[in-house]
C-alpha positions in Angstrom: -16.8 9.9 -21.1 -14.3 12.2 -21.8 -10.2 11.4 -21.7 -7.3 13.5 -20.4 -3.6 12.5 -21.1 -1.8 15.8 -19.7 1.9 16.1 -20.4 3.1 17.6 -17.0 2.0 17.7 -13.2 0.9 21.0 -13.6 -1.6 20.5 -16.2 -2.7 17.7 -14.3 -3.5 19.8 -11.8 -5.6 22.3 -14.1 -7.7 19.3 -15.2 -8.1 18.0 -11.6 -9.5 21.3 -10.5 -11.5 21.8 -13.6 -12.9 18.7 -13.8 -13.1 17.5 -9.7 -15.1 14.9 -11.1 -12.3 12.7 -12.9 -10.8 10.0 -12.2 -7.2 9.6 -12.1 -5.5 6.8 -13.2 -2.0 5.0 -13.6 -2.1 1.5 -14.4 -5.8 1.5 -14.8 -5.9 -1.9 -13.0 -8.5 -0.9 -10.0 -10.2 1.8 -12.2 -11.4 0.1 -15.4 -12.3 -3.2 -13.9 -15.1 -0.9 -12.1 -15.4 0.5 -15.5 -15.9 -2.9 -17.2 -18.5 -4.3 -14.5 -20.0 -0.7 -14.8 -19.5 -0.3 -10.9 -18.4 3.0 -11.7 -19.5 5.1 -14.9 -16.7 8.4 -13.7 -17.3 11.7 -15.7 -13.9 11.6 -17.3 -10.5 9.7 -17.2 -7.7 11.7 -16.1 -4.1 9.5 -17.5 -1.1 10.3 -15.5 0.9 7.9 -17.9 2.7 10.0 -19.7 4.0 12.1 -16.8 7.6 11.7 -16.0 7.7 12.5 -12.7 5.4 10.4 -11.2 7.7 7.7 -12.0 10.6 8.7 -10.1 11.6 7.3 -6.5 14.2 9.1 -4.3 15.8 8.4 -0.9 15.9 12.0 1.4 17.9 10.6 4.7 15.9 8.1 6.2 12.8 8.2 4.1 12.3 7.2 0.2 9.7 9.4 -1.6 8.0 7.5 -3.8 6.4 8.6 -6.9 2.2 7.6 -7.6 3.5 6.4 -10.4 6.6 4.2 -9.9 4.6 0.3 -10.6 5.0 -2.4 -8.0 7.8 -4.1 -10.3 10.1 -1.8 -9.5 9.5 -1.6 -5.5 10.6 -5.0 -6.1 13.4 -4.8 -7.9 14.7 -1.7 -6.9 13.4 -1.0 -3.2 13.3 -4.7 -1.2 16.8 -3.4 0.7 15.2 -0.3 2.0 11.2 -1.1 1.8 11.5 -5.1 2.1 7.8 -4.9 4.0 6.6 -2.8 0.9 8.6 -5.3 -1.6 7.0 -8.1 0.2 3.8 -6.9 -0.4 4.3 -6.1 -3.9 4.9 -9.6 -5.0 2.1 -10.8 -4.5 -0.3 -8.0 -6.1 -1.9 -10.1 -8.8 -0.7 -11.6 -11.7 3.3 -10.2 -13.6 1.1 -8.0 -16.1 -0.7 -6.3 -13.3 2.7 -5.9 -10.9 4.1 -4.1 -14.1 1.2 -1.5 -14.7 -0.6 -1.4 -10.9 1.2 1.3 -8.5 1.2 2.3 -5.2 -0.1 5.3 -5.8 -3.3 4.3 -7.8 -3.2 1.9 -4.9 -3.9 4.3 -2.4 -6.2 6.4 -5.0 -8.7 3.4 -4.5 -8.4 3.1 -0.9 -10.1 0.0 -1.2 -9.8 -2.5 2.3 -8.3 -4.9 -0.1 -5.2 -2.9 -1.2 -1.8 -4.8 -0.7 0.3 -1.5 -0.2 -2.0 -0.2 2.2 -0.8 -2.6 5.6 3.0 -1.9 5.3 2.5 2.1 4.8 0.4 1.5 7.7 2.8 -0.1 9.4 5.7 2.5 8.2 3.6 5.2 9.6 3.9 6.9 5.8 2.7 10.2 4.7 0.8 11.4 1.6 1.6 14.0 -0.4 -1.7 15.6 -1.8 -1.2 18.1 -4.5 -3.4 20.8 -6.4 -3.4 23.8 -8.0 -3.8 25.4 -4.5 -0.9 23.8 -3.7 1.0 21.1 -1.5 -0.3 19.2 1.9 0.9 16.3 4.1 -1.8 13.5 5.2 -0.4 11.1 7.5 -1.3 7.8 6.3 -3.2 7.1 9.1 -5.7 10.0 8.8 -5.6 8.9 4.5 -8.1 6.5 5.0 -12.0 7.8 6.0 -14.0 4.9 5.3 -14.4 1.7 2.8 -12.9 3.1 -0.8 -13.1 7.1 0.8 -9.7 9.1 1.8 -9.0 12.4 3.0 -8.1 13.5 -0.5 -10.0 16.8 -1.7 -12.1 16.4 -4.5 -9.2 18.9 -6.7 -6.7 17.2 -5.3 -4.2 14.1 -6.9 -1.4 12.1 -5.1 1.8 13.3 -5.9 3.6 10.7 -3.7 3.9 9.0 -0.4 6.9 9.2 1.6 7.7 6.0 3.4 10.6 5.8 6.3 13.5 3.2 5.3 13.3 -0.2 7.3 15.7 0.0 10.4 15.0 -3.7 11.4 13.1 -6.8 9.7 10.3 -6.6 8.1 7.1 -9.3 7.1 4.3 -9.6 4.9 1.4 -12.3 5.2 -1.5 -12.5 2.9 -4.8 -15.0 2.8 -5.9 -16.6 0.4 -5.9 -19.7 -1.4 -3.0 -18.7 -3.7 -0.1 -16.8 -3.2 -1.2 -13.7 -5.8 -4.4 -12.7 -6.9 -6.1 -12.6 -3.4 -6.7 -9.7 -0.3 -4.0 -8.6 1.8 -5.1 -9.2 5.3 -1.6 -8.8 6.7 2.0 -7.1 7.6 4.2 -6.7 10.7 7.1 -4.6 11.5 9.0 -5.4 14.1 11.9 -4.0 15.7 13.2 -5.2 19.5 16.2 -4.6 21.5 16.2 -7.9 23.1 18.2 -10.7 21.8 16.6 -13.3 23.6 14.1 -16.2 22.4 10.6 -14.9 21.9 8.2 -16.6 24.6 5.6 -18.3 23.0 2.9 -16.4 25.7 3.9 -13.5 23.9 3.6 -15.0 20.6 0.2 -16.4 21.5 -0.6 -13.2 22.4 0.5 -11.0 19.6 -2.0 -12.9 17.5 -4.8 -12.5 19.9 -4.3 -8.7 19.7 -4.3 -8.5 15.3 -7.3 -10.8 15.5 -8.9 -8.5 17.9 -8.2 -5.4 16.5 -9.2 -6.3 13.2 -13.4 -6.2 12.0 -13.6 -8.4 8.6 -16.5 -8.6 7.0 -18.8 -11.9 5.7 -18.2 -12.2 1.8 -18.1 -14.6 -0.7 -14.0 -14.9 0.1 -15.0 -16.6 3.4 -16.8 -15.4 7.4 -15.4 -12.6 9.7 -14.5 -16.2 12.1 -12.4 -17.3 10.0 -10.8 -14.2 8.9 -10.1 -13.2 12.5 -8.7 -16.4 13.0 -6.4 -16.6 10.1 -4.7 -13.4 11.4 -4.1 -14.3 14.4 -2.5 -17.4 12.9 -0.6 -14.9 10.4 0.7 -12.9 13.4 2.1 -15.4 14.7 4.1 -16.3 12.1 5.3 -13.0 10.6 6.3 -12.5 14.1 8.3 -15.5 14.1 9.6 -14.8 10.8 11.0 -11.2 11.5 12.4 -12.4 15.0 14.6 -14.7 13.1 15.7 -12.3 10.5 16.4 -10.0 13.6 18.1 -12.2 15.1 20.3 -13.5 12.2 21.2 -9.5 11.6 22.4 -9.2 15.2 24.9 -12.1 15.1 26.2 -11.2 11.6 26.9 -7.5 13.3 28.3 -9.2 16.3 
């Protein structure tokens, strides 16, 4: 197996569209555990460690681009006021060690069902950025993902960034599992309302009906599709009751 470390993007680039074949990675944290298990024998490693840029996060307007690079430590530290679903979700990627080396980017380079980032940059409605030698393009997040570990990506092509819209009202993250890290993310909610009002527990009751139903789990070893579907309608419920009160609590400290 060969190993590339380029210095810059754009020799990055050049090895991507030499070599379609390798695989990129950041932290390593998805990509050598396959690697390990020999789930995945790739043709060559492509390191984007030692490029600067990557690691970089900036706020244009409304929306922070973030870099493929920038690890889930410092969404944490330095993003929960404008990406608090994001943040949320970032806590409870795995263990400290993996938080400091796994990104959001190498996240999405997986595009694995089980990927933490992936429910709030749903939720965000985020874009990619997709880069190559041949250039630049967009790919809304919600046309990233093509299948179980597939995405839209081009076999030359790397991810530069994603560009995620700034929270403009609360924000939640639920997980299952029997811990709180080192388990699947099954779910996040983003709400945003105009009323100020109690939320009807009909609607509540309903809200959850309409994840469980929308979502298809599998059988595994991690536990049945019944009680999957179950537990996020439970989950539902309760991120929904958890961002109402944050909204809530906002509008009267505005008021």
């Amino acid at each position: 197996m060969e190993f590339f470390r380029p210095a810059t993007w754009a020799d990055a680039l050049v090895v991507k569209a030499e070599r379609p074949g390798a695989r990129a990675i950041a932290g390593g944290t998805d990509v050598m555990v396959e690697i390990n298990f020999d789930r995945s024998r790739p043709e060559a490693l492509l390191d984007l460690t030692g490029i600067p840029d990557l690691a970089e996060w900036s706020a244009d307007g409304p929306v922070v681009r973030l870099g493929a690079g920038v690890p889930y430590t410092r969404v944490i530290g330095e993003l929960g006021d404008r990406l608090p679903g994001l943040a949320m979700a970032s806590r409870t990627v795995g263990s400290p060690q993996i938080r400091n080396r796994g990104t959001v980017g190498g996240n999405l380079g997986s595009a694995s069902p089980a990927g933490d980032a992936h429910p709030p940059l749903l939720a965000d409605d985020s874009v990619v950025e997709a880069a190559s030698v041949r250039g630049t393009r967009d790919i809304p997040i919600r046309e990233f993902f093509t299948g179980v570990k597939r995405s839209a990506l081009e076999p030359d092509e790397l991810i530069a960034a994603v560009r995620v819209p700034m929270a403009d009202g609360p924000q939640q993250f639920s997980k299952v599992g029997v811990r709180n890290a080192m388990v699947i993310a099954e779910l996040a909610y983003r709400g945003l309302w105009q009323s100020r009002g109690p939320l009807a527990e009909p609607a509540v009751r309903r809200f959850g009906e309409l994840v469980a139903e929308a979502a298809t789990p599998i059988d595994d070893v991690r536990g049945t599709a019944a009680y999957r579907r179950h537990s996020l309608a439970v989950l539902a419920r309760r991120t929904l009751a958890w961002a109402w009160r944050d909204y809530q609590e906002e509008q009267r400290r505005c008021a």
